[in-house]
TORPA-4810 file (N, C-alpha, C, O; in nm, 3 decimals):
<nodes>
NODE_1_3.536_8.676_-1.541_3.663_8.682_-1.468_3.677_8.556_-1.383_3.581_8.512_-1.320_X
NODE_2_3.780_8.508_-1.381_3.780_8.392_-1.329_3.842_8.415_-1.193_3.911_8.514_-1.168_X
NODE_3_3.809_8.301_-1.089_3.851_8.358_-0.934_4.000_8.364_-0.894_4.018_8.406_-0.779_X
NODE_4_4.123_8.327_-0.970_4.227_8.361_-0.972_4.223_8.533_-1.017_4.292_8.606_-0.947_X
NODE_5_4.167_8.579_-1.100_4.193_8.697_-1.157_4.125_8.778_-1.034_4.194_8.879_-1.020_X
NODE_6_4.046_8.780_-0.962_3.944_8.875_-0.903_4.046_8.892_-0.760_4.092_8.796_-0.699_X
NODE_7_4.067_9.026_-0.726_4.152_9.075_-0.618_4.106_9.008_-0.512_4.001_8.946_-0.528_X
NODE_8_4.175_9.002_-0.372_4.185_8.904_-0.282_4.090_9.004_-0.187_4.082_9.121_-0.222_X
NODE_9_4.009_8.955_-0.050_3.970_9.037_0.016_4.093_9.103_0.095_4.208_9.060_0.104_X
NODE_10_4.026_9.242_0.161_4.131_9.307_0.228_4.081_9.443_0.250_4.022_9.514_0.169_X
NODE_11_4.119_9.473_0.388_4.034_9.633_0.379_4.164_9.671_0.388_4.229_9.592_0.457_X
NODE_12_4.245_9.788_0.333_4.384_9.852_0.362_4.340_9.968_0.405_4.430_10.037_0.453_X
NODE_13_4.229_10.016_0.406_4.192_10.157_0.536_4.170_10.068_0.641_4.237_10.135_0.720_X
NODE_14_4.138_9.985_0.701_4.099_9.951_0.856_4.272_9.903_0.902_4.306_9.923_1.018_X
NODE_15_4.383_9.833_0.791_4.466_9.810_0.851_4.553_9.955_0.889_4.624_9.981_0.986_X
NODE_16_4.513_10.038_0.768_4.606_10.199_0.826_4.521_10.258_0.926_4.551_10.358_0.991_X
NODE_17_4.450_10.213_0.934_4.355_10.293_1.102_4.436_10.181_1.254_4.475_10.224_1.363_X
NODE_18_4.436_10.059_1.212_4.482_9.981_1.292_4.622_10.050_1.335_4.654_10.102_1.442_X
NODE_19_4.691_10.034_1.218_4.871_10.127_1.260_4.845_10.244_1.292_4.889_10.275_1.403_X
NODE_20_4.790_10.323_1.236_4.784_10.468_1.286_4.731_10.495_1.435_4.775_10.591_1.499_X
NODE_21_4.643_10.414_1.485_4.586_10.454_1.613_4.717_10.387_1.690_4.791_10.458_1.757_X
NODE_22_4.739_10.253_1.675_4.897_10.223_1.779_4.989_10.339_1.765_5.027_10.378_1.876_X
NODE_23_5.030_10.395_1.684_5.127_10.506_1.687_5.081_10.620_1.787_5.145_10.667_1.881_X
NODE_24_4.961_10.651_1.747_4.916_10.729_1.864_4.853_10.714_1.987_4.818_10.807_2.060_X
NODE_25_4.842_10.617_2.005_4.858_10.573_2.150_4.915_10.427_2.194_4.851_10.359_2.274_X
NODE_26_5.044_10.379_2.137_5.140_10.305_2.215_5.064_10.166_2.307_5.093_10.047_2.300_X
NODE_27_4.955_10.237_2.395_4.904_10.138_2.530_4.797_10.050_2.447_4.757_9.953_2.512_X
NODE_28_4.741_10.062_2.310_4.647_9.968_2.275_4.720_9.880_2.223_4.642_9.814_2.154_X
NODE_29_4.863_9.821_2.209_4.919_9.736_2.167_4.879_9.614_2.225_4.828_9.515_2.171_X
NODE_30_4.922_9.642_2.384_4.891_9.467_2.411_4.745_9.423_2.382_4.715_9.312_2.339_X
NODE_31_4.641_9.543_2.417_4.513_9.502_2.373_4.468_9.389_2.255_4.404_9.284_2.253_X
NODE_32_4.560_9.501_2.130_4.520_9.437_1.985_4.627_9.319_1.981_4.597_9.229_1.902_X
NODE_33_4.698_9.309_2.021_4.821_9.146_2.014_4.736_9.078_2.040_4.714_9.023_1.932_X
NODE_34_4.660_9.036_2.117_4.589_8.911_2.184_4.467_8.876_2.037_4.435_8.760_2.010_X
NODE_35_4.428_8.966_1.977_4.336_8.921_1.873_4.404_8.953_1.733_4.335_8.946_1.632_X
NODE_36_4.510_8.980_1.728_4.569_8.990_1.560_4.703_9.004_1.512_4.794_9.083_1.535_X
NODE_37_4.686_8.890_1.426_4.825_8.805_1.393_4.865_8.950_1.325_4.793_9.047_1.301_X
NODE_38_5.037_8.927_1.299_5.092_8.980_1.139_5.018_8.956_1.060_4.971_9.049_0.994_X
NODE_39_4.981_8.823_1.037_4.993_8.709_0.926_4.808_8.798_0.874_4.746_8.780_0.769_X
NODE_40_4.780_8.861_0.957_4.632_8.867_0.881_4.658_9.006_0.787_4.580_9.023_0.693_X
NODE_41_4.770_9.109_0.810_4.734_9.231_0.727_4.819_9.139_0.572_4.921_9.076_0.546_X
NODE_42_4.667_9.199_0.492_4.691_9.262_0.334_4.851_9.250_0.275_4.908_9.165_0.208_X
NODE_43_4.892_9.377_0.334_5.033_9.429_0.289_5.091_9.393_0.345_5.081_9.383_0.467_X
NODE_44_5.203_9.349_0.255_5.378_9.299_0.354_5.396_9.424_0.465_5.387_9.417_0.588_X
NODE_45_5.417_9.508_0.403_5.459_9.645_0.486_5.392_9.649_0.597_5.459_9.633_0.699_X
NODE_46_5.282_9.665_0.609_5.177_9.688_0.698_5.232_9.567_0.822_5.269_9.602_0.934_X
NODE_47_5.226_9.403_0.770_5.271_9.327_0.874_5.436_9.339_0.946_5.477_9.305_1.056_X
NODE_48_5.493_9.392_0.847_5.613_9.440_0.897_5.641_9.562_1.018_5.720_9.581_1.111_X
NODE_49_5.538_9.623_0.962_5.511_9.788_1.068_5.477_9.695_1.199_5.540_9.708_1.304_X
NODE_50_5.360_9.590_1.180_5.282_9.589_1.304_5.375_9.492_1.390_5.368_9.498_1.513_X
NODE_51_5.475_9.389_1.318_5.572_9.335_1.396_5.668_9.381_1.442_5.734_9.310_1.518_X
NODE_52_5.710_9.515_1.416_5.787_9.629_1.481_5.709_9.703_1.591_5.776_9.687_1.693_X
NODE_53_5.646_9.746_1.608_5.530_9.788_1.699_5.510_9.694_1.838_5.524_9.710_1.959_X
NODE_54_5.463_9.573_1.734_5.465_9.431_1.886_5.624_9.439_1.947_5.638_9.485_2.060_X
NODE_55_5.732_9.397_1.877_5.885_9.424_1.932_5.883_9.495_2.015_5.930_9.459_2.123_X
NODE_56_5.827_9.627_1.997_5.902_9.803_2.085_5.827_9.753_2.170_5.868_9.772_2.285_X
NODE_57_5.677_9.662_2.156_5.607_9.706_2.262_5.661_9.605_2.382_5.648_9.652_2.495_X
NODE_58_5.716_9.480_2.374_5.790_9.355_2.391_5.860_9.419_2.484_5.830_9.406_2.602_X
NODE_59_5.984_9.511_2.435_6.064_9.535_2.499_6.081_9.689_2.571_6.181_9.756_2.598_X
NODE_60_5.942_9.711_2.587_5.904_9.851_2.671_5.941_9.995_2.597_5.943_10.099_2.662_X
NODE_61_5.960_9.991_2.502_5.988_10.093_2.414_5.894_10.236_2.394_5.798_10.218_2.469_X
NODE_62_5.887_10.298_2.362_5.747_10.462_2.334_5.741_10.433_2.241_5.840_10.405_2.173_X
NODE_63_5.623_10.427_2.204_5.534_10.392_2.127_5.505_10.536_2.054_5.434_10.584_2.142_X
NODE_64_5.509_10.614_1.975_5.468_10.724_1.917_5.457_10.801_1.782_5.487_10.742_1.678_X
NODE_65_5.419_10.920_1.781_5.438_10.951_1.599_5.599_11.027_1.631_5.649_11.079_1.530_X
NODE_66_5.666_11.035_1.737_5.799_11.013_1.705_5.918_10.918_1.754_6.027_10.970_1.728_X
NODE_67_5.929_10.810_1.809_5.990_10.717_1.808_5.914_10.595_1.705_5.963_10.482_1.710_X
NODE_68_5.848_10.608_1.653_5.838_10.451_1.507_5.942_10.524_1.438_6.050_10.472_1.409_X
NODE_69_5.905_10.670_1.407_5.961_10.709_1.228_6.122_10.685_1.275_6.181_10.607_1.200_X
NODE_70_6.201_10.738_1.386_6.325_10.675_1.414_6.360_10.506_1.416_6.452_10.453_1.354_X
NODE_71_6.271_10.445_1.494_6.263_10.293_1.439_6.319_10.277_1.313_6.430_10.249_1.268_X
NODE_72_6.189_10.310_1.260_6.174_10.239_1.100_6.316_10.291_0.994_6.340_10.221_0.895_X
NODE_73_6.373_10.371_1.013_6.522_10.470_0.977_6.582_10.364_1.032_6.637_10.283_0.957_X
NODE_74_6.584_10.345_1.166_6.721_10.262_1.140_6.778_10.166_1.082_6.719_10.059_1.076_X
NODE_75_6.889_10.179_1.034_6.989_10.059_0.939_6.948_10.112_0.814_6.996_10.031_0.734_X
NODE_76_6.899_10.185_0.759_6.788_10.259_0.639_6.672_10.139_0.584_6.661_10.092_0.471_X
NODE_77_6.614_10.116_0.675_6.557_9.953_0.637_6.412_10.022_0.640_6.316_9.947_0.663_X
NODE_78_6.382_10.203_0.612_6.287_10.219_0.613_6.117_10.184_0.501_5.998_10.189_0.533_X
NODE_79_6.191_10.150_0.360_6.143_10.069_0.284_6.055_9.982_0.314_5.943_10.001_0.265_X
NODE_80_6.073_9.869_0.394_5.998_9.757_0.372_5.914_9.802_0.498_5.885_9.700_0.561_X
NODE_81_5.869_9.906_0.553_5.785_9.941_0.660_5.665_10.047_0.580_5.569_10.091_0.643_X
NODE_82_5.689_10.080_0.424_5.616_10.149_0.348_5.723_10.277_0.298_5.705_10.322_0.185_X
NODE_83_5.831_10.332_0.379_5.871_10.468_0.352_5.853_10.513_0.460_5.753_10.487_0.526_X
NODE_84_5.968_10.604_0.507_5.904_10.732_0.580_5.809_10.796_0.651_5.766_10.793_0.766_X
NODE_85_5.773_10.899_0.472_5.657_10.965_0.458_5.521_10.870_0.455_5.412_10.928_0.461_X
NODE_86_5.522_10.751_0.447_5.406_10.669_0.454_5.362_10.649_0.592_5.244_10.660_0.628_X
NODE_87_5.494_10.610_0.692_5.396_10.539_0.799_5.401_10.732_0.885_5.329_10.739_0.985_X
NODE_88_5.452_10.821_0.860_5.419_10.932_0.978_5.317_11.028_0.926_5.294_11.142_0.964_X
NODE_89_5.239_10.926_0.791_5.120_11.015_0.744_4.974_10.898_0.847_4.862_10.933_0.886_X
NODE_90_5.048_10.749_0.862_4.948_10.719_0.940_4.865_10.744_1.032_4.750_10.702_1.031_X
NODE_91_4.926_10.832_1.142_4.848_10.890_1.240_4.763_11.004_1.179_4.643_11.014_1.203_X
NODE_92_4.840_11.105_1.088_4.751_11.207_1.031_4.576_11.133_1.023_4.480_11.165_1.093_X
NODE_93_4.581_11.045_0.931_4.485_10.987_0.859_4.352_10.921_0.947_4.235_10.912_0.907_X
NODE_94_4.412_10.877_1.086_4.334_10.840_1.156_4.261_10.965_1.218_4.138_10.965_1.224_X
NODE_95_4.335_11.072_1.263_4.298_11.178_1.315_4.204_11.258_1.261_4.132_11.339_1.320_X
NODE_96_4.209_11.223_1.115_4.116_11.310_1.019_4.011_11.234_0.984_3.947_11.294_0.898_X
NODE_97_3.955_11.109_1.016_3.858_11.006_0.995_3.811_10.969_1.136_3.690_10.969_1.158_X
NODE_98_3.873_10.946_1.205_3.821_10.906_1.389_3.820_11.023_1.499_3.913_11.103_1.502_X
NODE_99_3.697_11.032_1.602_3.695_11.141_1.676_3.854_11.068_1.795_3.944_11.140_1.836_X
NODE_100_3.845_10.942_1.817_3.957_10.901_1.909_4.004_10.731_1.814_3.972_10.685_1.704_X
NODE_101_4.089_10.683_1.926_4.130_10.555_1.870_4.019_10.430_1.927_4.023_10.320_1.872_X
NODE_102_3.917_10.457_2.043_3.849_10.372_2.003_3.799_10.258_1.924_3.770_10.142_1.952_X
NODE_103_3.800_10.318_1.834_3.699_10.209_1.749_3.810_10.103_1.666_3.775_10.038_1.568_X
NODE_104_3.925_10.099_1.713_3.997_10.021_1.675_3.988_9.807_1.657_4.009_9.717_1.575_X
NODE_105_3.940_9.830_1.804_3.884_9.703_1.754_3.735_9.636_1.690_3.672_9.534_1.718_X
NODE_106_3.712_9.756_1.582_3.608_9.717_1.524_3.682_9.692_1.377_3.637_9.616_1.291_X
NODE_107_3.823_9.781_1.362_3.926_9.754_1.268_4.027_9.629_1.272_4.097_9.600_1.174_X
NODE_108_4.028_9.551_1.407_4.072_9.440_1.448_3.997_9.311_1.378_4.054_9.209_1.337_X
NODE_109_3.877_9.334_1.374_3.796_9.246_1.317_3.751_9.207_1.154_3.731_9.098_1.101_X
NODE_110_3.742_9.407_1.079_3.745_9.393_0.989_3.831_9.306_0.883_3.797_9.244_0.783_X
NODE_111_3.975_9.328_0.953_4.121_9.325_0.914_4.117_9.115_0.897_4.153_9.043_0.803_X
NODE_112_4.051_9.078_1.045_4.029_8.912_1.079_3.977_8.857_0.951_4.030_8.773_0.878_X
NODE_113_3.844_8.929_0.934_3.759_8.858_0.888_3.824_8.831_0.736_3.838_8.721_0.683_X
NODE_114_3.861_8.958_0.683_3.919_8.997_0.523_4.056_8.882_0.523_4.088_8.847_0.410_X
NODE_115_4.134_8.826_0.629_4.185_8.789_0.656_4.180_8.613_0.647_4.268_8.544_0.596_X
NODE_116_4.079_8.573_0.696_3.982_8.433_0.693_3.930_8.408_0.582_3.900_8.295_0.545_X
NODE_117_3.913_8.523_0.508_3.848_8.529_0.356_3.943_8.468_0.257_3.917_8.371_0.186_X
NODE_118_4.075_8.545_0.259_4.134_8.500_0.159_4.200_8.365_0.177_4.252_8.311_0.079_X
NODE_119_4.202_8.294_0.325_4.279_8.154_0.382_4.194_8.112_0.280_4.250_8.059_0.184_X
NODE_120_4.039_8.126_0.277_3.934_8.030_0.264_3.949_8.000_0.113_3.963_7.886_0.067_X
NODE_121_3.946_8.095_0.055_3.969_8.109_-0.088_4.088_8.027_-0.136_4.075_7.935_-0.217_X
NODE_122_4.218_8.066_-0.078_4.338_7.989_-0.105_4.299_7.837_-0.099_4.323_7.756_-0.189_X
NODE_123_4.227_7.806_0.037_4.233_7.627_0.066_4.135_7.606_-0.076_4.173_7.524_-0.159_X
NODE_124_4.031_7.670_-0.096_3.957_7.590_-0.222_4.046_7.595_-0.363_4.080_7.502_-0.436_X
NODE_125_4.068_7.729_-0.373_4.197_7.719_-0.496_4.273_7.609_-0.530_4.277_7.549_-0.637_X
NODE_126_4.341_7.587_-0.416_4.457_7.458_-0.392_4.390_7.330_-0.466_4.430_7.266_-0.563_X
NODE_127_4.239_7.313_-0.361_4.172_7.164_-0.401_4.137_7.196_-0.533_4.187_7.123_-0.619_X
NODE_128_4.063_7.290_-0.572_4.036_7.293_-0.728_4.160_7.237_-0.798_4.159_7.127_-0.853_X
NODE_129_4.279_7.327_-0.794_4.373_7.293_-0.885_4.440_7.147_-0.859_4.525_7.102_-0.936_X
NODE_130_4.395_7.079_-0.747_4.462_6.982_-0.772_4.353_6.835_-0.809_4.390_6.727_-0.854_X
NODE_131_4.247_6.866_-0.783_4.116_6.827_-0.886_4.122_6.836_-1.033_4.090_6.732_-1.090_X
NODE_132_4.160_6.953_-1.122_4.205_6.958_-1.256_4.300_6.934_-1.275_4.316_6.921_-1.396_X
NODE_133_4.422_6.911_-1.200_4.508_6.862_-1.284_4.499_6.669_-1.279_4.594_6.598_-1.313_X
NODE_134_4.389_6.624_-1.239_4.364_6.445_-1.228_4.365_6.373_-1.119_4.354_6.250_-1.119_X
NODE_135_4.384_6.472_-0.975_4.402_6.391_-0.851_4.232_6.314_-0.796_4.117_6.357_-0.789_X
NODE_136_4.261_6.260_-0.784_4.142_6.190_-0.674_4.099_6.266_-0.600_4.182_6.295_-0.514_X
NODE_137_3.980_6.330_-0.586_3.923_6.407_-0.470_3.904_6.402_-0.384_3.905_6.493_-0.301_X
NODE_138_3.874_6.273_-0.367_3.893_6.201_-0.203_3.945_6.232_-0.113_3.908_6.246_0.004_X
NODE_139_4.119_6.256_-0.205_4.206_6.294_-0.107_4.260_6.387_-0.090_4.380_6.390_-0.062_X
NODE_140_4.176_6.506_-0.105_4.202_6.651_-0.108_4.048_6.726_-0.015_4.031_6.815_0.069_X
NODE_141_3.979_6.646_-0.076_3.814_6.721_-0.014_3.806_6.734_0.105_3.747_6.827_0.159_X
NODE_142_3.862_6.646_0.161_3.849_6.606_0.325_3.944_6.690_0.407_3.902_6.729_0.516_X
NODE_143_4.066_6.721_0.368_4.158_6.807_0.407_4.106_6.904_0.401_4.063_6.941_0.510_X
NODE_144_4.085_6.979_0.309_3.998_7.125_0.276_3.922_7.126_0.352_3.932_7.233_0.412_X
NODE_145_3.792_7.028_0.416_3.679_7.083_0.469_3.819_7.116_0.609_3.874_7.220_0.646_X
NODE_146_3.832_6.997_0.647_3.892_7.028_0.814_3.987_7.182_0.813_3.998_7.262_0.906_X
NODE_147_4.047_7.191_0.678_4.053_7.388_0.711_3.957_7.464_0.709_3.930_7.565_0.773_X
NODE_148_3.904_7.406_0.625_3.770_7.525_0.660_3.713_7.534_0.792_3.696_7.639_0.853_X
NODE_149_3.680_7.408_0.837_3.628_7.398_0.991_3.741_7.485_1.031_3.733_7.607_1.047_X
NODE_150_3.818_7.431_1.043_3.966_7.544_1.174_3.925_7.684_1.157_3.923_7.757_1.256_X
NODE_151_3.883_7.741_1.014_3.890_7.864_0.975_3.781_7.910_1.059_3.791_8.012_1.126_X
NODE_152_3.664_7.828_1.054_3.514_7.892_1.113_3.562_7.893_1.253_3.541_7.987_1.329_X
NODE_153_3.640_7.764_1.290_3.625_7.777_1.429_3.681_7.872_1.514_3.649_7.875_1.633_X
NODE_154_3.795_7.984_1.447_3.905_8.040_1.476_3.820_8.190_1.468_3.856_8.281_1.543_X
NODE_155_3.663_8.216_1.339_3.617_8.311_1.346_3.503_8.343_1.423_3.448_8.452_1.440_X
NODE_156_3.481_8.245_1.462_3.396_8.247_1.626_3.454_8.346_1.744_3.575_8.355_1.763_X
NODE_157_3.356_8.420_1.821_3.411_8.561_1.911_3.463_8.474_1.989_3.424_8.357_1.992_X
NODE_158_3.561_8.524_2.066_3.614_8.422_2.195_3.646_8.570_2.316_3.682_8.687_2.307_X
NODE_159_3.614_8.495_2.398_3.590_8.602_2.534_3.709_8.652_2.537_3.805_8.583_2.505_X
NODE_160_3.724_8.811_2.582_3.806_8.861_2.613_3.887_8.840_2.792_3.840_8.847_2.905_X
NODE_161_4.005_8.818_2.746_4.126_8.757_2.862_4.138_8.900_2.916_4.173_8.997_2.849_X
NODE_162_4.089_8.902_3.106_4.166_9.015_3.161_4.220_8.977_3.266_4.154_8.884_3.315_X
NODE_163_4.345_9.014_3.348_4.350_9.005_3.474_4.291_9.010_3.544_4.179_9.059_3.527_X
NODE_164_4.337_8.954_3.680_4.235_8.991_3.772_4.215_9.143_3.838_4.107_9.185_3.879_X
NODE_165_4.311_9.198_3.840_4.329_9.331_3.872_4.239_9.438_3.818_4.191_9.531_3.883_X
NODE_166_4.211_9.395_3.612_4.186_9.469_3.539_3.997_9.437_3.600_3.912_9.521_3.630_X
NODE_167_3.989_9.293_3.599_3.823_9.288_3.641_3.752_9.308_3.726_3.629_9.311_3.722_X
NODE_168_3.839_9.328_3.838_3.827_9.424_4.022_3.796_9.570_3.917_3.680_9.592_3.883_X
NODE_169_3.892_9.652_3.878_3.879_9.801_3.856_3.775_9.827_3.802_3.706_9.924_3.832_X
NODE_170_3.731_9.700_3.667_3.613_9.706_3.573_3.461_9.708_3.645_3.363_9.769_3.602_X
NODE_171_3.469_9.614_3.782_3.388_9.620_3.880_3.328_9.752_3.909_3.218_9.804_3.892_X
NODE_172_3.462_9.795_3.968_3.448_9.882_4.055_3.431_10.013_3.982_3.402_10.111_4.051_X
NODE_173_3.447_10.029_3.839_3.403_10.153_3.800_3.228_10.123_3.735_3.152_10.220_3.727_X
NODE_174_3.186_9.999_3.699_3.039_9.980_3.691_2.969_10.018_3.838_2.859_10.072_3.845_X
NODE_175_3.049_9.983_3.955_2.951_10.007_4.052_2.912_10.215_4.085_2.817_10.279_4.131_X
NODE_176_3.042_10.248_4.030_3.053_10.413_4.032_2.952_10.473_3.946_2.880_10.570_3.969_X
NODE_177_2.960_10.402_3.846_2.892_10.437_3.715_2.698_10.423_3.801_2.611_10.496_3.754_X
NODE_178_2.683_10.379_3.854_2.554_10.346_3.889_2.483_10.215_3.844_2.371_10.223_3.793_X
NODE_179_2.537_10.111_3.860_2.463_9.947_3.858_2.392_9.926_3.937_2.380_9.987_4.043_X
NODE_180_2.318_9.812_3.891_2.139_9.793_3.941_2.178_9.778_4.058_2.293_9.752_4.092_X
NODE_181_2.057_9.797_4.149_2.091_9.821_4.300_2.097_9.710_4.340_2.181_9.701_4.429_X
NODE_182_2.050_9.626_4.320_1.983_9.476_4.372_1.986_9.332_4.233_1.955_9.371_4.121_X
NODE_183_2.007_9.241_4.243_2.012_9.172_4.197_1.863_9.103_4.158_1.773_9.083_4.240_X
NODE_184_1.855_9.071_4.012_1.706_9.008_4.004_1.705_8.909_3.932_1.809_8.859_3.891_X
NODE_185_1.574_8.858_3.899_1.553_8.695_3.910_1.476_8.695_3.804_1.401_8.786_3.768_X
NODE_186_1.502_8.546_3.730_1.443_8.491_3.611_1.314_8.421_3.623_1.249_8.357_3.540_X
NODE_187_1.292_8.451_3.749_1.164_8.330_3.792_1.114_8.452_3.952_1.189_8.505_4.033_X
NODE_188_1.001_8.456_3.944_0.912_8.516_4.011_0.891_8.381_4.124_0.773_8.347_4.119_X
NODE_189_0.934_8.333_4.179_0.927_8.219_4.229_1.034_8.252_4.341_1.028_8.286_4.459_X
NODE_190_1.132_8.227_4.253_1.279_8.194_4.272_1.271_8.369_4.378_1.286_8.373_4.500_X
NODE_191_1.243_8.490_4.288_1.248_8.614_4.361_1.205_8.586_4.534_1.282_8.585_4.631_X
NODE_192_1.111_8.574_4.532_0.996_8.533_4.676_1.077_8.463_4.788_1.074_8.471_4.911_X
NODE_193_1.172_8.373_4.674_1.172_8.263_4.792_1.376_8.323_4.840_1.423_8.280_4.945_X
NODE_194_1.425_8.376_4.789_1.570_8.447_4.836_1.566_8.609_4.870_1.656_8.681_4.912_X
NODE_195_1.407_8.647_4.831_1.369_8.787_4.858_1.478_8.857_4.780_1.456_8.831_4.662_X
NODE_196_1.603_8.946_4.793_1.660_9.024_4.724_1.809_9.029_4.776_1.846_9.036_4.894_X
NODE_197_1.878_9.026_4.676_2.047_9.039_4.715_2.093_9.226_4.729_2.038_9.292_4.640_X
NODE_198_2.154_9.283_4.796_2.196_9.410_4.784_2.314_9.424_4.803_2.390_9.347_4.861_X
NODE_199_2.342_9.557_4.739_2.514_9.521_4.729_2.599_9.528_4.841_2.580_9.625_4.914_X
NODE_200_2.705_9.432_4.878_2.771_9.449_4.996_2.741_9.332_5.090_2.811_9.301_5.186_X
NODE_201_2.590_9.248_5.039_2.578_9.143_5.126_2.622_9.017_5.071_2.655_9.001_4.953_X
NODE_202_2.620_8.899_5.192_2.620_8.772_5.092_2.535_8.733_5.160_2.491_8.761_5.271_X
NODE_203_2.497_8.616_5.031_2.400_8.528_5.013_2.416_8.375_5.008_2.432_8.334_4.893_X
NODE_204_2.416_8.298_5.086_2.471_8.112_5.060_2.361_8.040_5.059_2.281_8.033_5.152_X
NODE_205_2.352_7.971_4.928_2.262_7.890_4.882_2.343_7.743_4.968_2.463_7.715_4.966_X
NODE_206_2.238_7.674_5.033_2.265_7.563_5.052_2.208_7.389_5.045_2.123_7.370_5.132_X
NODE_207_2.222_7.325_5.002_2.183_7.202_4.970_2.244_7.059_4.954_2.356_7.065_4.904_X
NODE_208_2.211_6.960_4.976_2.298_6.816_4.950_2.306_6.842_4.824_2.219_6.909_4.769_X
NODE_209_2.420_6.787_4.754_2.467_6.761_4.633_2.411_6.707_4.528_2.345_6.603_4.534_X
NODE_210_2.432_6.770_4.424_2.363_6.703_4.293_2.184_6.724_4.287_2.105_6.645_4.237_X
NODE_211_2.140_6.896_4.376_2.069_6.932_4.380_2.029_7.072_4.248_1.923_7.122_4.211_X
NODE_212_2.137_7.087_4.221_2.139_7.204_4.098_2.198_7.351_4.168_2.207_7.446_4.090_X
NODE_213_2.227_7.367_4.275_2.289_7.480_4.331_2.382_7.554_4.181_2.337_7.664_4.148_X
NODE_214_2.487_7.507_4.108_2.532_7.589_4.086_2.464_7.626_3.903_2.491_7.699_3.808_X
NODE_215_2.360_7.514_3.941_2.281_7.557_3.798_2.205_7.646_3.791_2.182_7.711_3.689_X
NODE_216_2.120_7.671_3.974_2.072_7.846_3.996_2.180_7.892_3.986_2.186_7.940_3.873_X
NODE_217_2.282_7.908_4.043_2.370_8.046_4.026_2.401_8.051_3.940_2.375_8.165_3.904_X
NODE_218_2.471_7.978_3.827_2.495_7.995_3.679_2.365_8.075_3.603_2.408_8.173_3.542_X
NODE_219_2.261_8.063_3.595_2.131_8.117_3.562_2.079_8.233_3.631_2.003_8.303_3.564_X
NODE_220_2.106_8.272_3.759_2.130_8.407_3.805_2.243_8.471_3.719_2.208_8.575_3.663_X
NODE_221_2.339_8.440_3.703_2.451_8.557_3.630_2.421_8.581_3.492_2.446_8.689_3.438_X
NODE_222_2.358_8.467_3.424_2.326_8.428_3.264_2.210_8.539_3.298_2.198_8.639_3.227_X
NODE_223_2.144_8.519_3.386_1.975_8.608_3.404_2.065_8.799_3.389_2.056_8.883_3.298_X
NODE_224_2.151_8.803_3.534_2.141_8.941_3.522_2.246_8.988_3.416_2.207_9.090_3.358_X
NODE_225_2.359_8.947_3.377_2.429_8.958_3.263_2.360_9.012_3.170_2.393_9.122_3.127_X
NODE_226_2.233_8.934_3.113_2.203_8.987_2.998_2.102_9.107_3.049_2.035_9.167_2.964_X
NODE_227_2.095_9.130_3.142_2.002_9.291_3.159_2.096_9.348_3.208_2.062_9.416_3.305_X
NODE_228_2.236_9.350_3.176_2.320_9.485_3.231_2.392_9.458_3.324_2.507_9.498_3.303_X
NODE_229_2.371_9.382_3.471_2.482_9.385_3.523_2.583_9.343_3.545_2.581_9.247_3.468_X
NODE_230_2.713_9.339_3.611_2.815_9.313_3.592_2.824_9.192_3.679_2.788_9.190_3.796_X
NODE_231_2.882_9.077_3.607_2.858_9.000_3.724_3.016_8.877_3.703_3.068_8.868_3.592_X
NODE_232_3.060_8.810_3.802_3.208_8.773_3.827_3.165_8.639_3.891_3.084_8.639_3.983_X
NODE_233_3.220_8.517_3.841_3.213_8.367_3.909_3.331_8.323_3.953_3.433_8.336_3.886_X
NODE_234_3.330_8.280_4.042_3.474_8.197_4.095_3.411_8.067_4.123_3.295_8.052_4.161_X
NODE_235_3.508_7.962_4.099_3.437_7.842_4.115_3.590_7.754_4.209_3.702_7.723_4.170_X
NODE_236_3.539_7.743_4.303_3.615_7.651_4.417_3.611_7.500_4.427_3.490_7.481_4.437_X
NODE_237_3.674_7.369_4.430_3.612_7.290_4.465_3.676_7.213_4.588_3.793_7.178_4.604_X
NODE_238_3.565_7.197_4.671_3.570_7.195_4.801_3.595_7.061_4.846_3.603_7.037_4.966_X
</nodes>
């Protein structure tokens, strides 16, 4: 089978889990906007649903398993959204496969990646075919890689964007939750000599410049970060 003939990647259950969980709960919209285009679902329909969805959500609209199916009715333009009976079986489907909508952005990713797959495929397609039909490769190879680079570089995790509001609350429910009492150290050294941070106090490291101050504190947060706790930088310059 040759790689024109062989179906394109694409999961179409993670994109109907993707629509189905927005229908039933409306508030993960802005969530999933920030990490996923139209342009990545599979199906026309599907990107059509989810650019109706972003709209309502745009313009403050309810989000639900009964205001889409009125949406999608109006003008009778319900067709190119799947049908009807297609998108108000979406929520069913999630409900009967997921205990909640959670795990949605693990369907955000699937959807990316299947998504990056077939760009990747297309850009080599292109250069192949324009390699057999007598072009110079030269001037095709080089273009291709730099999409490909964009492609890798675009599938790299990139930190999640919150307000500031949202990273105070996020704080403040780790500290409820029970976070480490005290702050600790990558160096048994370093412990001895600042003894222990506790919560509620501060602590000011001080030194002439171009001493590494904020290369300990960068390495304190890198230190307790990766054992669990929650930790927040602001950087001032004075």
């Amino acid at each position: 089978m040759s790689p024109k003939q062989r179906p394109m990647p694409q999961s179409i259950d993670a994109e109907r889990a993707i629509l189905g969980s927005l229908i039933l709960n409306g508030e993960l919209v802005d969530e999933v906007r920030r990490k996923l285009e139209p342009e990545a679902f599979a199906r026309p329909d599907h990107a059509a649903l989810y650019r109706l969805l972003l709209t309502m959500a745009s313009k403050y609209e309810a989000i639900d398993a009964v205001t889409v199916p009125i949406r999608i009715t109006r003008d009778g333009r319900d067709e190119q959204f799947g049908g009807l009976s297609y998108v108000m079986q979406l929520p069913d489907a999630v409900l009967r496969t997921l205990a909640n909508t959670s795990a949605i952005g693990h369907y955000v990713k699937v959807v990316n990646r299947a998504a990056a797959a077939r760009r990747a495929i297309e850009v080599l397609l292109d250069v192949t075919d324009r390699i057999w039909s007598g072009l110079d490769p030269a001037d095709h190879i080089g273009a291709a890689a730099d999409e490909l680079m964009r492609l890798a570089d675009e599938r790299d995790e990139q930190p999640e964007i919150h307000t500031l509001r949202e990273s105070k609350q996020a704080v403040l429910n780790r500290m409820d939750s029970g976070a480490p009492d005290r702050v600790t150290f990558f160096d048994p050294a370093v412990q001895r000599a600042i003894r222990r941070m506790m919560p509620g106090s501060l602590t000011v490291i001080g030194a002439t410049p171009g001493t590494g101050k904020t290369a300990l504190a960068m390495q304190l947060v890198a230190h307790n970060d990766a054992n669990g706790a929650t930790c927040g930088v602001v950087a001032l310059e004075m």
